[in-house]
N, C-alpha and C positions, 0 to 999 in steps of 0.2 A: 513492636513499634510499627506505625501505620509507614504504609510505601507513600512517599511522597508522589506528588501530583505532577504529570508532566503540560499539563496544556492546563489553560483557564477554560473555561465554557465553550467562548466563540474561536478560541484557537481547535479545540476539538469539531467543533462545524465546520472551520473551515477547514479541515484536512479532511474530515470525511465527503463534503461538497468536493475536493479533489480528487479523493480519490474514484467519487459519482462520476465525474467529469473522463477520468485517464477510463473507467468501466467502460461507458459509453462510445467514447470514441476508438476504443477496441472492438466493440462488440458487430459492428455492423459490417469490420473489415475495410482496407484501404478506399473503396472508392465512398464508402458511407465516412468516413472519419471525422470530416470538417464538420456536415452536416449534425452529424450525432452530438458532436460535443457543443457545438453550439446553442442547438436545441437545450441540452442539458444546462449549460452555461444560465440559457434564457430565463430557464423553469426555478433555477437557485436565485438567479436575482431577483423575479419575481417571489419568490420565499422570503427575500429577508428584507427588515426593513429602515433599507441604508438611508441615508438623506440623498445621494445619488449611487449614480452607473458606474462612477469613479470607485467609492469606496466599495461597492461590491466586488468589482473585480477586483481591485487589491486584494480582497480576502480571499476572493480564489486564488491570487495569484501565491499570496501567502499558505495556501492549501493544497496547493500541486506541488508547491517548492516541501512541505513538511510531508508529501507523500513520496513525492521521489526519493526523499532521504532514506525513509521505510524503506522502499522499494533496493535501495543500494544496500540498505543491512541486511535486507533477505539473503540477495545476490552473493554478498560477502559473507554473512554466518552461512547458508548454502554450501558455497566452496570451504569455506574452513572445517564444516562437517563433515564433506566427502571426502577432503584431503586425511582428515583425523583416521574417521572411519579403516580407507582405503587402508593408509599406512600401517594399521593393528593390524590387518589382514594379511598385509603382506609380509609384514614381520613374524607371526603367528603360524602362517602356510604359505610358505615362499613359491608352492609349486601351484598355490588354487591359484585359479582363472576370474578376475573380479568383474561382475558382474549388477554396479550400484544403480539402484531405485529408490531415490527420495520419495520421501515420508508420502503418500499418494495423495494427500489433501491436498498437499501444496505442486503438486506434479504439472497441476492444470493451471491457466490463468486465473479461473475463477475462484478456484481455492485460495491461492496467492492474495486475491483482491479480499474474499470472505475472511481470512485468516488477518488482513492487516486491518481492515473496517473493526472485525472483534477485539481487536489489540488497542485499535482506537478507544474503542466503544469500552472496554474495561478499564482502562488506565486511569486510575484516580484525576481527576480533576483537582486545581489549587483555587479555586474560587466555588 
């Protein structure tokens, strides 16, 4: 049975234009943030072609809102795999000393943002 489709076409742009958006205004660090994201911001709506400025932001704003979601399942499957992990360990070898290092792709923020864009970018489409 085929995985059903989590986003339509422009729902998947517009999450990925979010998560373009959160990349950016990360990358240049706090005194670049405004700037970066804005820039970014500009270069998306220039990409798409809304009938205004209204409805492109909405779609950003609908695409930062579908990437922080991501972003909170990371965070949350994260800890429930440390917590899992941990717990065998210590039940298993009550005397080791624990010592956890997530999965190293995801270690860094860039991996994090790669890893959720790809999760984007492969999830079947409904349209």
């Amino acid at each position: 049975m085929a995985e059903e489709g989590r986003y339509t076409r422009e729902q998947q742009e517009d999450t990925l234009a979010g998560l373009s958006i959160i990349r950016e205004a990360h990358a240049g660090g706090v005194a670049y943030a405004a700037q970066d994201a804005m820039r970014q911001v500009a270069e998306i709506a220039a990409g798409w072609d809304e009938t205004t400025d209204a409805h492109a932001l909405a779609r950003m704003v609908a695409g930062l809102t579908n990437a922080a979601g991501l972003l909170l399942n990371w965070i949350e499957a994260e800890a429930e795999h440390r917590s899992e992990l941990v717990g065998r360990i210590e039940q298993k070898y009550p005397l080791f000393e624990i010592d956890y290092t997530p999965d190293p792709s995801w270690a860094t923020w860039s991996g994090v943002m790669r890893a959720l864009e790809k999760t984007v970018t492969d999830t079947p489409l409904k349209d």
